[in-house]
Structure formats: C-alpha cells, structure tokens
N, C-alpha and C positions, 0 to 999 in steps of 0.2 A: 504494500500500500504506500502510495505516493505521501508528500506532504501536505499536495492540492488537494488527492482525497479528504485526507484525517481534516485538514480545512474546511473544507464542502460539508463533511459530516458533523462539524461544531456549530456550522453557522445553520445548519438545519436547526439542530436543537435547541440553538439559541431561539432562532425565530418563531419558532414555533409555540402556537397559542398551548398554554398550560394550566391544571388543575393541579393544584398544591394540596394533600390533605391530610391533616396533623394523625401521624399514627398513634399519637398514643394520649389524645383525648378518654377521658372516663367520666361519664357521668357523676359517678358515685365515687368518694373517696375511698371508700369499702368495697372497692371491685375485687373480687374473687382473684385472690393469685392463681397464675397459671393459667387463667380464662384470657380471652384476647381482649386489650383496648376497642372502647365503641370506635375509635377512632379507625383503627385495624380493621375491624368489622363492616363500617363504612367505604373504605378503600377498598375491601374487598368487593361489596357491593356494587361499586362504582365499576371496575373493569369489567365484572360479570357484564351488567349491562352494556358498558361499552363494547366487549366480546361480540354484543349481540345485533349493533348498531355499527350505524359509516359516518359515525362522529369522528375527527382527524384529532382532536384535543388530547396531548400527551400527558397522562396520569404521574404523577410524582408524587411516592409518599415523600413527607418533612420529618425528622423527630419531633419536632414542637411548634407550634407556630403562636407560643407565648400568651394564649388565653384561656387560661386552662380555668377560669371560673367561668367559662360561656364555651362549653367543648358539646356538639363536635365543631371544628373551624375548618375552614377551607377558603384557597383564595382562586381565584380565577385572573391571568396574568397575559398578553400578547404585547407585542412592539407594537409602539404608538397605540394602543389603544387604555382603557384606564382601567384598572383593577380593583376586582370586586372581592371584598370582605363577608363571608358570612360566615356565624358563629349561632349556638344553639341547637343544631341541626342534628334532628333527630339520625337513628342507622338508616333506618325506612325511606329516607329522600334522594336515593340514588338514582331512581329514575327523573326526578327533580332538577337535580346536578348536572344530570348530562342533558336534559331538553335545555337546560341554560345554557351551557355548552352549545348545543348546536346553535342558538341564538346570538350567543356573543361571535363564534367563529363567522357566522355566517356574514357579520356586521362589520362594513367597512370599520365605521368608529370605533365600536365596541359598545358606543353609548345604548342602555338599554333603558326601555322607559320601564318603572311598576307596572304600569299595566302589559306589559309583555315577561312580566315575572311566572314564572311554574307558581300556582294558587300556594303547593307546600313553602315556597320560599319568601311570599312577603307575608308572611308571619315570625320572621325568623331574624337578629340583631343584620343590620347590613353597614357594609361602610365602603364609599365609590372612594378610588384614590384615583386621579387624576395623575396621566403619563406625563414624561419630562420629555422636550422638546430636545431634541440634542443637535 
C-alpha cells in the first residue's frame, strides 16, 4: 500500500459523517457487574439496524463522552455541517438514531428542523453545536 492510499483512506474517515456513542453510559449506578453498559447495549443496537439499512453514517463507539448524569449520549458529527448533542436516550431509540442519520446525511447543511426530528428524539436533552469555518 502506497502512501497516497493510507492518505485517501484517512481523508475518507475523516470526512465522513459520524455517530459517536458513549459505551459505557448506565442508567443506574447499580448496574449489575458483568452485564453490558446501556451505552454498549445501544451501540449494539445501532449497527444491528444499521446492518439492516443503506445508511453511509460510520458508527464509532467513545469510552465516555462526559455526561454520565444524562446517559445514554450520543453525538452526530460531519465536515461543515453542525453537530448534534443528545443525551437521555433510552437503548430502545436505535431505530430513532439512524432515521436521524439518514436525515442529517442526506442534508446538505446538516441543519435539521424539530419538526423533522424521529417523535423518540424530541423528547430527549439536545444540544446543536455549530461547525467552524476553516
């Protein structure tokens, strides 16, 4: 493999719109050792469906993504477009996650209105973080 490839093959990844999702989210501080994080649980859920869908959105488990009193967290991330925060999220909103997915992907901007939100997700903490110009 050239250096052009391994090149081509970063700037893919980079570019590419992303679902970040904290593995190790737990609802309950009493989560059963040796039982999987909700967050785990979720992520798992997410590629299932993805599996099963022609979503292009690449799944990324996190260790943490630093809100562990509002778990499960998950961000959704592309170039130039803004990224979306949501936290609370039940395991059950996987198929939620990726119709937003296919909405954000499909969006030049990425800007999405509430009322183009999956019903499971505007009920759920959110936070739009505005892309950097570069």
């Amino acid at each position: 493999m050239t250096w052009k490839n391994i090149l081509l093959i970063l700037f893919n990844l980079m570019t590419k719109p992303t679902l970040f999702i904290c593995q190790s989210c737990c609802f309950s501080e009493e989560h059963p050792e040796g039982q999987p994080a909700d967050g785990a649980i979720l992520l798992e859920r997410v590629k299932a469906g993805q599996a099963e869908s022609s979503n292009e959105i690449r799944v990324q488990r996190v260790a943490c993504l630093w809100a562990c009193d509002r778990p499960c967290v998950v961000a959704f991330t592309a170039p130039n477009k803004p990224t979306y925060l949501f936290s609370t999220l039940a395991t059950e909103c996987a198929p939620d996650l990726l119709e937003f997915a296919e909405k954000y992907t499909q969006s030049k901007t990425g800007n999405l209105s509430y009322q183009q939100f999956p019903e499971g997700l505007k009920e759920v903490a959110i936070a739009k973080i505005p892309y950097m110009k570069l």
